[in-house]
C-alpha positions in Angstrom: 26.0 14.8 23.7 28.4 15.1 20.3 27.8 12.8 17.8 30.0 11.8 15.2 28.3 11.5 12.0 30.3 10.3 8.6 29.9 12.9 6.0 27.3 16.0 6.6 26.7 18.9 5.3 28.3 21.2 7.7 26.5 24.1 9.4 23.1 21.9 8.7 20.6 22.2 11.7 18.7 19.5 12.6 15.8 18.5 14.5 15.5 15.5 16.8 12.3 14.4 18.6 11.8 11.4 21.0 7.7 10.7 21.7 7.1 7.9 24.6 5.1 6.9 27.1 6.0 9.6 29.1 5.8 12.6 27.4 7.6 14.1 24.3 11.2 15.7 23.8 12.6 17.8 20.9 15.8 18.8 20.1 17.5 20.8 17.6 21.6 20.7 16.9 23.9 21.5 14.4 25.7 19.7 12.3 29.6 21.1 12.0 33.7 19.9 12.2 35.2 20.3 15.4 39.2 19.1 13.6 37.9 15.7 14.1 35.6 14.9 11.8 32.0 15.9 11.4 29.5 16.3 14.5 26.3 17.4 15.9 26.1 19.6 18.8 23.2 19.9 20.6 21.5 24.0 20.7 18.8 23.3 23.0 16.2 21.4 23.7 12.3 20.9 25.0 10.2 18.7 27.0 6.5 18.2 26.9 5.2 15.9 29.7 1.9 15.3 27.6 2.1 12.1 25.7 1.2 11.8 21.6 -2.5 10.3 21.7 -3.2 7.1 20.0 -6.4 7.0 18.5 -8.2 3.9 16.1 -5.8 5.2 13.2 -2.6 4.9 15.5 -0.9 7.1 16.5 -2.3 11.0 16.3 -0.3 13.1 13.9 -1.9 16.3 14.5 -1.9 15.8 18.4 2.1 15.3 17.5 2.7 18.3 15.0 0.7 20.4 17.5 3.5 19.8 20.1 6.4 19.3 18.1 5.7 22.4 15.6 6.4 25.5 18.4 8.5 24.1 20.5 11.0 23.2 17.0 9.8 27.2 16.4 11.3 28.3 19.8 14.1 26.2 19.3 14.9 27.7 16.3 14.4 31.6 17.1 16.7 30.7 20.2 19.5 29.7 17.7 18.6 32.5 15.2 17.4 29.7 12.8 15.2 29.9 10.0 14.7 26.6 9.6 15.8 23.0 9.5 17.6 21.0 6.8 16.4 17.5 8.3 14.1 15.7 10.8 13.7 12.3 12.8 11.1 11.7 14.6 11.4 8.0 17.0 8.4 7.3 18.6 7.2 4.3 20.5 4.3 2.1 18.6 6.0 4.1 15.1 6.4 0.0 13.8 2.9 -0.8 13.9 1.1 2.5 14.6 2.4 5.1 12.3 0.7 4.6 9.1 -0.6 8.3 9.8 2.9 9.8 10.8 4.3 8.2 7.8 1.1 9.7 5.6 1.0 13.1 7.2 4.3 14.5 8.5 6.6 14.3 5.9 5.2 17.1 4.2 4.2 19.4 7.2 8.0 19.5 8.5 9.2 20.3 4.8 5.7 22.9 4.7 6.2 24.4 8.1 10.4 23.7 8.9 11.3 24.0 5.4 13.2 20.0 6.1 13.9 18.3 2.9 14.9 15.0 4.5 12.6 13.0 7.4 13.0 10.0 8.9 10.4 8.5 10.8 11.9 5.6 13.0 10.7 3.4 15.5 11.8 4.4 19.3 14.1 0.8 19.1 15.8 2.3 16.1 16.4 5.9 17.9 17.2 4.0 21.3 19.9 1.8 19.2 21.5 5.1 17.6 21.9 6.9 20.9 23.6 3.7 22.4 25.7 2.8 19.7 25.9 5.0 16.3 25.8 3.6 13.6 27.5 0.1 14.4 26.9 -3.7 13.9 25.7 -5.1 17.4 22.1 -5.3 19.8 20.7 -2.8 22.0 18.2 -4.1 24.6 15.9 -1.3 25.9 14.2 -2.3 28.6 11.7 0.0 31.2 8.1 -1.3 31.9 8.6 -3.2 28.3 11.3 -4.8 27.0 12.8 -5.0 23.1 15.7 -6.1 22.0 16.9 -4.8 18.4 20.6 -6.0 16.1 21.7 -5.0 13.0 24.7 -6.1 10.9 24.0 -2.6 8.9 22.2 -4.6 6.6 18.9 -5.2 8.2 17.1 -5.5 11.3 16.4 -8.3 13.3 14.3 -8.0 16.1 13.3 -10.0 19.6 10.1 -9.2 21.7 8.3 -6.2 22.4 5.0 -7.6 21.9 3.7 -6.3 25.1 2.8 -7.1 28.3 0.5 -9.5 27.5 2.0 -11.6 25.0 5.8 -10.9 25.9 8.1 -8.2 27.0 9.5 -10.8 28.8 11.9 -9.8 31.4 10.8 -6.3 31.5 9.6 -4.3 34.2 5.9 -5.4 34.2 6.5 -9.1 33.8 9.2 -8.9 36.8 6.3 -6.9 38.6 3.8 -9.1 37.6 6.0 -12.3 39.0 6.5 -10.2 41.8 2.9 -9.9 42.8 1.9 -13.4 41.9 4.9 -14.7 44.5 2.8 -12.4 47.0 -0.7 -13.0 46.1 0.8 -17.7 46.4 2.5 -16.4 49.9 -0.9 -14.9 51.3 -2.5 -18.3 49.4 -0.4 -20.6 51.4 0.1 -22.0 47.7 3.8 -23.1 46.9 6.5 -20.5 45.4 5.0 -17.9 47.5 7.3 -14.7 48.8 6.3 -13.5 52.3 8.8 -11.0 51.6 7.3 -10.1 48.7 3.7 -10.0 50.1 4.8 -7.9 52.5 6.0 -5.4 49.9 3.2 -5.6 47.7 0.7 -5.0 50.9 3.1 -1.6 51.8 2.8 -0.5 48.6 -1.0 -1.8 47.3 -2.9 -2.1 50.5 -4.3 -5.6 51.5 -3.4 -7.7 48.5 -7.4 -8.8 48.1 -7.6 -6.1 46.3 -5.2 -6.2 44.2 -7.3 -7.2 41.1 -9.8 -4.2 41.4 -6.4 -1.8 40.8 -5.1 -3.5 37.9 -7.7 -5.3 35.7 -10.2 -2.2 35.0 -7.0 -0.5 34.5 -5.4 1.4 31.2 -2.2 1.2 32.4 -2.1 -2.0 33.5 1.4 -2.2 32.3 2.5 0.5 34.4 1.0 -0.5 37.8 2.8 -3.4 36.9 6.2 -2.2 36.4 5.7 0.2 39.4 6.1 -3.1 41.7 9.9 -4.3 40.0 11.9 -1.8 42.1 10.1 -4.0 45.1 11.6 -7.2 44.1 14.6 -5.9 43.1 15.3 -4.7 46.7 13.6 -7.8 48.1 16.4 -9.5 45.9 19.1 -7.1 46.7 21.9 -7.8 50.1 23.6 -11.1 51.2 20.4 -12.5 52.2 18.1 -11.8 49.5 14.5 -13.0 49.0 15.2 -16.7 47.3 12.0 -16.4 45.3 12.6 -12.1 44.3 16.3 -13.4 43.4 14.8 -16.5 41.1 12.3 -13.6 39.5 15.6 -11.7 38.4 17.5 -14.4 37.6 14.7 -15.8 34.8 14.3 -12.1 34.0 18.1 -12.0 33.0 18.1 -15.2 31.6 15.1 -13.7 29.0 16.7 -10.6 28.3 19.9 -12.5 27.3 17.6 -15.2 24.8 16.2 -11.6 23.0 19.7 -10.4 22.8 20.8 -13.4 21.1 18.2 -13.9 18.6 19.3 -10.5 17.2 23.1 -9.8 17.4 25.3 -10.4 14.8 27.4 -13.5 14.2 30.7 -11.4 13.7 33.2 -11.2 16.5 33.5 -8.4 18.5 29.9 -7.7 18.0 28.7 -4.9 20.7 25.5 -5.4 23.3 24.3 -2.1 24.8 21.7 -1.8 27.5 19.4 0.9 27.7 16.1 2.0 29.5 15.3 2.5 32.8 14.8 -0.7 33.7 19.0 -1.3 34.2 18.8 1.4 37.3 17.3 -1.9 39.2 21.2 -2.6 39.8 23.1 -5.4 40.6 20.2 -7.8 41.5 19.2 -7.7 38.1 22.4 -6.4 36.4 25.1 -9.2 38.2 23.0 -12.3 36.2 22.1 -10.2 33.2 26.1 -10.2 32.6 26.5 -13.7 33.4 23.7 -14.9 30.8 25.0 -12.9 28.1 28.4 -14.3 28.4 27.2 -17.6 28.1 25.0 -17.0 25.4 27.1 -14.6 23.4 31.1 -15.5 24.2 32.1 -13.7 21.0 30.3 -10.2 22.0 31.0 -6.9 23.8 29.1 -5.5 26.4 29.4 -2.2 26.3 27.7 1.2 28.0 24.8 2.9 25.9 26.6 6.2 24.5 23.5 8.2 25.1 19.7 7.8 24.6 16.9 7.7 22.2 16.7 11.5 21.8 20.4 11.7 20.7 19.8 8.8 18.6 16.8 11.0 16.7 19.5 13.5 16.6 22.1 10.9 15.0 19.9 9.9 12.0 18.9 13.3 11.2 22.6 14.8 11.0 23.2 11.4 8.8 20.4 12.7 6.8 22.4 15.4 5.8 25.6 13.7 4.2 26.4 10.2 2.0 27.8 8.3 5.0 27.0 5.0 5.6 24.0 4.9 7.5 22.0 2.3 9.3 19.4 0.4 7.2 16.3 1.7 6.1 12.8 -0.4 6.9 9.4 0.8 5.6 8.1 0.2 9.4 11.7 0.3 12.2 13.4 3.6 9.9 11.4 4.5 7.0 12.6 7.6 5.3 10.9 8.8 1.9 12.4 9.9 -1.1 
C-alpha cells in the first residue's frame, strides 16, 4: 500500500511493526515523491506467527526486540539499508500493558536501528491510520474483540474494548457466546433457544454437555468463543434464516453502531471505517450494521478501511519524519517521546 504522508523527509526509511494476537508483522518502506506529493512505499516485509508474550509487567519487551530486531536487520540488508530514520510499533494491550515497551524500546531501536523518532501506539491507533490516515472520523475494529476509536485530530475518544468479559460487545466472542447460549436454552427446552444453532454448536463442539469443560479451564476462552460466530452468521444467512442467529446479529450491529457513536466527531461529513476480521461475516451481520449506523449517525460517511494496522504503523512512522499535521499524541493510545 502507498501512503500519503504531509511533509517527510524524502528518501527516509522507515520501520513499521504490527504485534497481535496472532503473531507479529514488520515492515520497512521508504519515505519519497512520486509528482504527487510525499509517500511511503512499502520494501518488504516479515511475518512471525509467534505472538509477543505478556508477562506480570505487561507486555515482554525483550520477547518483542528479539523478533522485531533481525527480521528489521534482514529487511534492511534486502534494501541495502543501514538503518532507519523512524519506528512505530502498534501492538494490542500497548494502552494498558506497555509501561515496559514504553521504558525499554525507545532506546534499543535508536541503539540497534540507529531511529531517532518512535512511536509506540496502541493497535486501535495503527488500525485507525491504516483505515483512514490521518482524518477526523471512527474506525471500529472488530475480530474476536471489538473497539471502536474517533478523533477530531485533537484527541481520542474511545468506546469498548474492555474484553470479553466486561464488553467487547458485538464482537466475535460475545456473538459466539450468544450463539452457544441460544444452543445450550434449545437442548434446555428453556425459551429463546436455537435448534439450529444447537445443531451447529454439537457439529462443531461435540455433545453440547460438554461444552463448559472446553471453555472455562481455558486461556483462550475468548477465542473458542469467537471460533463459533461464523456458525451463527451462516445460521443467520439465506431467505430463511435462523430467527434467534438473525436477532444475535441484529443486537450485535445495533452495539457496534452505540460504540461508533460515542466516539465520532460532531462535524459533518465525518468518516466511519470498519476493519478487522470480524466484517468477513458478510451481509448477516454487515446489512444491519449499515442500517444502525445510519440511524445513529445521519451526518457521517461510511467508508472502506484504506488498508490495515501494519500500514497504519507504517503511516505514523513516515509522519515521524516531517512537520505535517499528525494525529494526536496520548501518553497510553500514541505516545511518542521527545
Amino acid at each position: 500500500m502507498e501512503a500519503a504522508v504531509s511533509t517527510a523527509e524524502r528518501g527516509a526509511w522507515v520501520l513499521g511493526v504490527d504485534s497481535g494476537g496472532s503473531g507479529l508483522r514488520v515492515a520497512l518502506a521508504r519515505v519519497g515523491d512520486d509528482g504527487a506529493g510525499p509517500r511511503h512505499r512499502r520494501h518488504g516485509e516479515v511475518v512471525e506467527a509467534e505472538a509477543v508474550r505478556t508477562g506480570p509487567a505487561g507486555i515482554d519487551a525483550e520477547h518483542l526486540l528479539a523478533q522485531v530486531l533481525p527480521a528489521a536487520g534482514a529487511l534492511l540488508a534486502g534494501a541495502g539499508a543501514e538503518g532507519v530514520d523512524a519506528v512505530c510499533v502498534g501492538a494490542a494491550g500497548m494502552a494498558t500493558l506497555g509501561g515496559q515497551l514504553r521504558a525499554e524500546l525507545p532506546g534499543a531501536f535508536r541503539e540497534r536501528l540507529g531511529a531517532r523518532r518512535v512511536a509506540l501506539a496502541a493497535d486501535a491507533v495503527t488500525a485507525y491510520a491504516g483505515a483512514l490516515g490521518v482524518r477526523p472520523g471512527a474506525v471500529v475494529a472488530g475480530g474476536t474483540g471489538m473497539i471502536a476509536l474517533g478523533t477530531d485530530l485533537r484527541a481520542w475518544r474511545r468506546a469498548d474494548g474492555w474484553g470479553h468479559l466486561l464488553g467487547d460487545c458485538g464482537g466475535g466472542a460475545w456473538i459466539g457466546r450468544a450463539g452457544l447460549e441460544a444452543a445450550l436454552r434449545a437442548h434446555d427446552g428453556r425459551t429463546g433457544g436455537s435448534p439450529a444453532l444447537l445443531a451447529r454448536a454439537e457439529a462443531v463442539f461435540g455433545p453440547v454437555a460438554g461444552l463448559p469443560g472446553q471453555l472455562y479451564p481455558k486461556a483462550e476462552r475468548p477465542a473458542v468463543l469467537g471460533s463459533f460466530a461464523p456458525e451463527v452468521a451462516a445460521c443467520a444467512a439465506g431467505g430463511a434464516g435462523d430467527p434467534v442467529a438473525l436477532g444475535i446479529l441484529e443486537r450485535a450491529a445495533e452495539e457496534i453502531a452505540a460504540s461508533a457513536e460515542a466516539v465520532c466527531p460532531a462535524a459533518e461529513g465525518a468518516e466511519v471505517a470498519l476493519t478487522g476480521g470480524l466484517f468477513r461475516l458478510g451481509e448477516p451481520l454487515l446489512a444491519p450494521l449499515r442500517a444502525a449506523l445510519a440511524r445513529r449517525l445521519p451526518a457521517a460517511s461510511v467508508v472502506p478501511a484504506g488498508g490495515g494496522p501494519l500500514d497504519g504503523a507504517l503511516l505514523i512512522a513516515a509522519g515521524l519524519t516531517g512537520g505535517g499535521r499528525d494525529l494526536p499524541h496520548d501518553p497510553a493510545l500514541l505516545h511518542v517521546p521527545v
